[in-house]
Steps between C-alpha positions, in 0.01 A plus 500: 500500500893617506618200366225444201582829393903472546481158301251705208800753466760174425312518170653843401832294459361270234595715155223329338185531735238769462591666786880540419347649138260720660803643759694631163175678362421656810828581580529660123204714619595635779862594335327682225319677750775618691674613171223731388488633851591854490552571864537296806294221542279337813413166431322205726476154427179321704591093542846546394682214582814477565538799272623341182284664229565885602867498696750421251296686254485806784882481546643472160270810362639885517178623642477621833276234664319482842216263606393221743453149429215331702536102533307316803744184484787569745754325323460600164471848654841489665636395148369803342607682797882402506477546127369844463655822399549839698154655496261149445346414789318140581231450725427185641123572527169346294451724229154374483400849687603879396625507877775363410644741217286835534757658618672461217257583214449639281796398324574524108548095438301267683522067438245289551642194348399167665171585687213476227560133477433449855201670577123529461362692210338727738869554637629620185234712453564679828860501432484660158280765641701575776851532263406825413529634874842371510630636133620899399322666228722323170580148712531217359375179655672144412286189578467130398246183497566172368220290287600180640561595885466188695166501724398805282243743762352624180126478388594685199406300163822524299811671516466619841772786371243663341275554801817648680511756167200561482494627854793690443341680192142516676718718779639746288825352418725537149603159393858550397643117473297181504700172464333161438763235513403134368693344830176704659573777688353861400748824614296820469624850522265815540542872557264658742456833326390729846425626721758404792375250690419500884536188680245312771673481823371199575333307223493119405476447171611138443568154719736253310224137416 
């Protein structure tokens, strides 16, 4: 499992792959995000890799940032770790279960970038319901699914982006930024608009396929 996923992060460093394209958009969200902020921000990234899409966006912005960053693979874990600014924490720990971060929430930013292509439909479905626990009234959710995801878990007929915002809509969320690349990957962006949340303890609400 640590190495698939170590050699699946090798193709951030090809300019031209759909993953390297998707990094800038995401990235470009989250920095807008943190430039509107008006006060400090909490932020938590669930399967964040070695940390790539939110650090360097994290240290280069002016706004007072704090967060965690929850990655199960050890190694890519230590990379965000020895790359991570004063006040970002990373977690070696499966962010497949609330018990993990909900400590932390509810925080104003939340990523859930990689995980919709790698579970069950039924596992998104839990997971979008359970992102309002973990989000303050106004918070803004980033997320992401690819249309052409290798071994694809989906029984959705279609893009199987629209089911994920669709679910987001069905929960009560504000779609602020929907991105459908023709390389094939989808970055959404939605605003939860209240009340705060209050996280599970304990809750699983996705296994990685």
């Amino acid at each position: 499992m640590s190495r698939d996923w170590q050699q699946w992060h090798e193709h951030y460093d090809d300019p031209d792959s759909s993953l390297s394209k998707r990094l800038t958009v995401v990235r470009g969200a989250l920095q807008g995000l943190l430039a509107a902020a008006e006060g400090p921000v909490r932020l938590l990234s669930l399967c964040a890799g070695d940390g790539r899409d939110t650090l360097p966006v994290v240290r280069a912005s002016d706004a007072s940032v704090t967060g965690v960053l929850v990655e199960l693979d050890p190694e890519l874990a230590a990379r965000a770790r020895a790359n991570a600014p004063a006040g970002i924490e990373v977690r070696t720990a499966d962010a497949g279960t609330t018990a993990s971060y909900a400590d932390v929430a509810p925080v104003d930013v939340l990523l859930e970038c990689g995980i919709f292509g790698n579970v069950t439909d039924d596992d998104i479905a839990r997971t979008v319901a359970a992102t309002p626990s973990l989000l303050v009234a106004g918070g803004h959710v980033v997320w992401t699914r690819g249309n052409n995801v290798p071994r694809d878990p989906t029984s959705y007929e279609g893009d199987p982006a629209e089911l994920v915002r669709g679910l987001f809509l069905d929960a009560g969320f504000e779609e602020v930024v929907f991105v459908s690349d023709p390389s094939g990957f989808r970055v959404g962006v939605s605003r939860w608009p209240g009340p705060d949340g209050v996280p599970g303890p304990g809750q699983r609400v996705f296994h990685f396929v």
